[in-house]
Steps between C-alpha positions, in 0.01 A plus 500: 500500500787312313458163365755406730346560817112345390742179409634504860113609703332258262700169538622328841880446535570152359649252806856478548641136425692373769857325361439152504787219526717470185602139378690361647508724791276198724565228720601240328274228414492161720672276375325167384470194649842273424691808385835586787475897614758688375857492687605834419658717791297835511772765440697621794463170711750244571423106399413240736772381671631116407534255795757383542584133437729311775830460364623112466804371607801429246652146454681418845373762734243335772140604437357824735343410878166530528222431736543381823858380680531080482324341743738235717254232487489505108651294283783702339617662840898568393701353762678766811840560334616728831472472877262716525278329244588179688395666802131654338448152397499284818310810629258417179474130584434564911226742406316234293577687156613204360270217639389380164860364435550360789533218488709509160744753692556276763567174256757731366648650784562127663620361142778793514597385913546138367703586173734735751567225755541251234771723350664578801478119649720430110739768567600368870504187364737613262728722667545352890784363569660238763600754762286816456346603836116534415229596786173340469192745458155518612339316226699156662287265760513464748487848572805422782724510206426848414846688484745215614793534302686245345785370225385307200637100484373362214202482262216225539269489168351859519624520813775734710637279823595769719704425849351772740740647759325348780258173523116653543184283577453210338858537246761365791749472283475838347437358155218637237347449212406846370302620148699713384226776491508503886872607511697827509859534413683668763846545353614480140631159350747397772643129533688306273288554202336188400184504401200395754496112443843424316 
């Protein structure tokens, strides 16, 4: 028998090593406390997308709409330009929408009457003349005198005298003295031309 074969009857077969991990080859370590994890994309994978920021207006251009639409009974309602924003907002003060103003809308609203009578009363005043037929509205009292015509005479103060074209109730002789705001011309300028008064 060869020395060879009492070598391989004699001695057991030595284990076979299993390959172990290289360095480097594991997980990385954790990485201490106070240190930031690494921000390096793995190969093959796309980055996080960025959000994207809302993009501010330039100098002039109006800022964008957001949230809810105005609220009528809030201060900074933008006044009805249109009829049909006229229209939505007596529909918004009948429905109550706007009962917190009120009262302030209804100071303003009879402010604005006044101002327009007291501008029309100045422009009678200032453009009726002796002669113009005129027709007395339904603003006058007593309410009799609602639409009798009649020709301006002179002017009294602030006042139109107006002879009607026939004597009613308690003016026998036709004559009255008329605001001007409770007069309609009838005709344009007709007459000799004087001015009411002169």
């Amino acid at each position: 028998m060869s020395r060879r074969n009492r070598n391989r009857r004699g001695r057991a077969p030595a284990p076979r090593s299993r390959p172990g991990p290289t360095p480097g080859s594991g997980p990385p370590p954790s990485s201490p406390a106070g240190h930031a994890a690494s921000t390096r994309t793995p190969r093959g994978q796309l980055p996080p997308a960025t959000p994207q920021l809302p993009k501010l207006p330039g100098p002039g251009q109006p800022p964008p709409t957001t949230g809810p639409p105005p609220d009528h009974s809030g201060a900074g309602f933008q006044a009805p330009r249109t009829p049909r924003d006229i229209a939505a907002f007596i529909e918004a003060v009948a429905a109550g929408e706007c009962d917190r103003s009120l009262d302030a809308l209804a100071t303003a609203v009879s402010e604005r009457i006044r101002l327009l009578h007291a501008a029309r009363e100045a422009v009678l005043l200032a453009t009726l003349r002796r002669g113009d037929r005129v027709r007395i509205n339904h603003s006058a009292r007593p309410q009799y005198l609602h639409g009798e015509p009649g020709t301006v005479t002179a002017r009294a103060g602030d006042k139109i005298l107006v002879r009607l074209d026939q004597p009613i109730g308690r003016f026998a002789n036709g004559e009255v003295r008329c605001p001007p705001g409770v007069l309609e011309p009838l005709v344009p300028r007709s007459g000799d031309g004087w001015a009411v008064g002169t």
